[in-house]
C-alpha positions in Angstrom: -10.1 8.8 -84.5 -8.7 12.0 -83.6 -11.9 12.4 -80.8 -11.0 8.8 -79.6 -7.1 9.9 -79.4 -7.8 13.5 -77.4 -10.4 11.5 -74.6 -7.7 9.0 -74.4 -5.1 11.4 -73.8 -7.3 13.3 -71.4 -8.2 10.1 -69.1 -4.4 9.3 -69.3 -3.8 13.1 -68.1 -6.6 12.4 -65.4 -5.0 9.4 -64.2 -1.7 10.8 -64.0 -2.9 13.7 -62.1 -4.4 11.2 -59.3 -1.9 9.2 -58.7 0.4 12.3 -58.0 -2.2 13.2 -55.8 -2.4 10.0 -54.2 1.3 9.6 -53.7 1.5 13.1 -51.9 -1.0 12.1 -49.6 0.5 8.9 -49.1 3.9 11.1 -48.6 2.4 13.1 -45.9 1.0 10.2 -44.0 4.7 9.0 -43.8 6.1 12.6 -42.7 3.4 12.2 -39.8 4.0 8.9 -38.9 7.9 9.5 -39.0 6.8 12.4 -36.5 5.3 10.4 -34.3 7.5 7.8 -34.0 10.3 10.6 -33.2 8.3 12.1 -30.2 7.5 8.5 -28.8 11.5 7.9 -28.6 11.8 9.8 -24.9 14.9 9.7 -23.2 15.3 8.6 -19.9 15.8 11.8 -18.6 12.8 13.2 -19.9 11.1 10.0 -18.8 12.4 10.7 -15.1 11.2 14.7 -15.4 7.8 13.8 -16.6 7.7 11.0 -13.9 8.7 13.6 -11.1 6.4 16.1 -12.7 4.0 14.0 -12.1 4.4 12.6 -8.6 4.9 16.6 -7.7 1.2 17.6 -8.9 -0.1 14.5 -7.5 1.1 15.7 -4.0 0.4 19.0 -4.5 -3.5 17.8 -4.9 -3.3 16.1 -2.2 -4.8 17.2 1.0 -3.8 15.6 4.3 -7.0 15.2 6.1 -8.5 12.1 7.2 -12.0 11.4 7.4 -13.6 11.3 10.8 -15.7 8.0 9.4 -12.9 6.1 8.6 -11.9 3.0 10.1 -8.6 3.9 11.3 -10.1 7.4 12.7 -12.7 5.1 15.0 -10.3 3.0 16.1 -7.9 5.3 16.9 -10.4 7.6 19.0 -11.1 4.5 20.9 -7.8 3.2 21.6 -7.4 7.3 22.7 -10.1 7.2 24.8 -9.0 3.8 26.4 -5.7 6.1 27.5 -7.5 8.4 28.8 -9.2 6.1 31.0 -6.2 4.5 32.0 -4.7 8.4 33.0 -8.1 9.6 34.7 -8.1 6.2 36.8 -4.4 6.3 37.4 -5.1 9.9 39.7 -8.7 9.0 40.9 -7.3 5.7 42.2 -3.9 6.5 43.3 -5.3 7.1 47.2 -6.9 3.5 47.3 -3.9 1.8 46.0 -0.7 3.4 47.4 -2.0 5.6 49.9 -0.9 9.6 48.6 -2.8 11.7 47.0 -0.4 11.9 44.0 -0.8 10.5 40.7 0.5 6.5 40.0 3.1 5.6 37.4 1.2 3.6 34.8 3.3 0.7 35.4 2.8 0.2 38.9 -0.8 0.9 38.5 -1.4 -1.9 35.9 0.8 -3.9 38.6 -1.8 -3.2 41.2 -4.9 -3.4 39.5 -3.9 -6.9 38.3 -2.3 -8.5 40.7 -4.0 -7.0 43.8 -2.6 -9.8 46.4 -1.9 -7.6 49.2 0.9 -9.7 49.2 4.2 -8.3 50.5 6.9 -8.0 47.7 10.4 -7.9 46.9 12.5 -6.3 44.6 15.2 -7.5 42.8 17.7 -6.5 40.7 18.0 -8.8 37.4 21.7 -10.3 36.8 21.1 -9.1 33.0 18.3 -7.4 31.2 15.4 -9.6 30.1 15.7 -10.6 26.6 12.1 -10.5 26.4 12.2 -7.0 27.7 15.8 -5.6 27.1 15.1 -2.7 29.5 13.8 -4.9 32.5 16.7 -4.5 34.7 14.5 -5.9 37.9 11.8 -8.4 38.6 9.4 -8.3 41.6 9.3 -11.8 43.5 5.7 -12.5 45.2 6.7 -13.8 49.3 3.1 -14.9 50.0 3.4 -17.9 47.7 6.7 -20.1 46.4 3.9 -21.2 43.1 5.3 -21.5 39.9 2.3 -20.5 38.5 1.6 -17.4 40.3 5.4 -16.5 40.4 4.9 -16.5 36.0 1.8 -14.8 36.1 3.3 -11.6 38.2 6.5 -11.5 35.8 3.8 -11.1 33.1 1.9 -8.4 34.7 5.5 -6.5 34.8 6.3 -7.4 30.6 2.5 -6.2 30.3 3.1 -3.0 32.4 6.3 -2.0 31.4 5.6 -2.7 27.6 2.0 -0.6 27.8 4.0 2.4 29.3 5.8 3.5 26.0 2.8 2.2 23.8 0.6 4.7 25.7 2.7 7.7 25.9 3.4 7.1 22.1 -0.2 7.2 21.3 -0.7 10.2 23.3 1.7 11.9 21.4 0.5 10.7 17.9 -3.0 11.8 19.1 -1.9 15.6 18.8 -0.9 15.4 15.3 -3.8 12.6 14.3 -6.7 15.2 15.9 -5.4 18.4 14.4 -4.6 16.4 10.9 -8.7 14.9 11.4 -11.4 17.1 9.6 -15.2 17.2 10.0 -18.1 16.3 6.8 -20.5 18.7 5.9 -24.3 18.0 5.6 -23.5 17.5 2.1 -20.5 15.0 2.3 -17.6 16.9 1.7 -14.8 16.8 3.6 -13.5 20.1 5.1 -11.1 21.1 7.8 -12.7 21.5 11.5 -13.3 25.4 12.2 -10.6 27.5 13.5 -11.3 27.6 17.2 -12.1 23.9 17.5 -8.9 23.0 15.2 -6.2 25.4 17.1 -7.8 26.1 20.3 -10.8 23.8 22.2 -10.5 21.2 21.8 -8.2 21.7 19.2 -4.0 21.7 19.5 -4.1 24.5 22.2 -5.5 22.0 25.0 -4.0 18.9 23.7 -0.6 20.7 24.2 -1.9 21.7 28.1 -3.6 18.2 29.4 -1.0 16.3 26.8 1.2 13.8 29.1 3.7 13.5 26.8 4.2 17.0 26.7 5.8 17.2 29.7 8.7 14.5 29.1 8.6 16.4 25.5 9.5 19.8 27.1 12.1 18.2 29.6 13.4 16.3 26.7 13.8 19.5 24.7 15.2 21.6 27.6 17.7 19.1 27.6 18.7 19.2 24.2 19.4 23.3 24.5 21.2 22.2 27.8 23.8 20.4 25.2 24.0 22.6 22.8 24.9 25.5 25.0 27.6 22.7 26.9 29.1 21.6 23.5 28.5 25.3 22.1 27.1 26.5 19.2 29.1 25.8 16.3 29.6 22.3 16.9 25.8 22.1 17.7 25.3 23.8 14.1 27.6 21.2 12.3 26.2 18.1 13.9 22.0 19.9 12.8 23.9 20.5 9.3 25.2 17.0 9.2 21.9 15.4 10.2 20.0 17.8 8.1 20.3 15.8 4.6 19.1 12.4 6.2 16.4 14.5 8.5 14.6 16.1 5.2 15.2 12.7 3.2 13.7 11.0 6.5 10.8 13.6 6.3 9.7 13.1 2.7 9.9 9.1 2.7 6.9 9.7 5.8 4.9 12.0 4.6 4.8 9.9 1.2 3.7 7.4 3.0 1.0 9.2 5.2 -0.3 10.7 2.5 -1.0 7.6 0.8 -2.3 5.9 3.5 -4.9 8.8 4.2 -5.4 8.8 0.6 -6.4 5.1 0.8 -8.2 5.3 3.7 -10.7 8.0 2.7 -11.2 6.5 -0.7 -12.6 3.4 1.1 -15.7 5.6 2.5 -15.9 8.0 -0.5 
């Protein structure tokens, strides 16, 4: 009885010990889950931060360079190209269409090429601007015919031509920044950015800045700007570039967000 009563005791005692043990592990599974639960509540502030954090190392990885096999890259070399037809043929015709030796203004050159009557013409001013064309301010009137027809189809060469002037000279200015911003793929794939002489130089930024069309109403345009500031003198001019600044720099990071994603996007396609 007394051997029955000791084992008893002792597999009472072992029992007791296990379940202590067993509640102090179950203890410690609740201390971690507690912890957990208290560093899944995140404020909104620290929501924001890690949000921010994130979007700043995501641009900072970011690379702009575009693929020269993308889609948009091909296109937009030939719509380039297609300008630069247009500018070549606008000086190597310019004798057989108007007679000097000078280069044509794009508009009248379009005007030429399409209508090519041979028709005398006359101009005349528009009571108000064209609502089609808000900075029409004159039509052309074709004397050789009184058609209705013809009549529409030469105020349509003039929407065409004077519409195409800005579109051109915009893409010729967006084609400095789209070249120099374009890299070159090594044998093995990888994208890299074009050497040093062909990126700054030939045919780089150096000549698109020299045979650049735009750059010349770009230049007058800035020349003009100095002009004002020195009229309206320098502290005014430095208030009105500190007023603008804020909305200039917010301006600034709203586009390169988007540019970056869009060359992000478009070199994913190809990759």
């Amino acid at each position: 009885s007394n051997s029955c009563s000791r084992m008893s005791k002792r597999i009472r005692r072992t029992l007791l010990e296990e379940h202590a043990q067993a509640r102090s592990k179950l203890e410690k599974i609740e201390e971690i889950n507690h912890q957990r639960q208290v560093r899944r509540q995140v404020s909104q502030d620290e929501r924001t931060n890690i949000s921010k954090h994130k979007q700043l190392t995501r641009k900072k990885n970011k690379r702009l360079l575009l693929s020269p096999k993308t889609s948009f890259a091909v296109v937009w070399k030939c719509v380039a190209i297609i300008c630069v037809v247009l500018e070549i043929s606008q000086i190597i015709f310019a004798p057989m269409l108007s007679g000097e030796m000078t280069k044509m203004p794009l508009d009248k050159f379009l005007s030429k090429v399409l209508l090519a009557t041979g028709c005398e013409e006359k101009v005349k001013k528009a009571v108000a601007p064209s609502i089609v064309v808000p900075f029409m301010n004159e039509f052309t009137a074709n004397l050789c015919t009184t058609s209705s027809i013809n009549q529409t189809w030469l105020a349509v060469v003039r929407v065409i031509a004077t519409i195409l002037v800005p579109t051109v000279n915009a893409i010729f200015f967006l084609d400095v920044f789209i070249t120099f911003f374009t890299g070159e793929l090594t044998p093995s794939g990888s994208l890299v950015p074009k050497p040093f002489f062909a990126r700054f130089i030939l045919p780089g930024i150096g000549l698109q800045l020299i045979v650049n069309p735009t750059m010349i109403a770009f230049s007058k345009l800035t020349k003009r700007a100095i002009e004002l500031a020195i009229e309206i003198g320098p502290s005014l001019s430095m208030h009105v570039i500190l007023a603008f600044a804020p909305f200039t720099v917010l301006l600034y990071d709203n586009i390169l967000d988007l540019v970056f994603d869009f060359v992000e996007k478009q070199n994913k396609i190809i990759s």
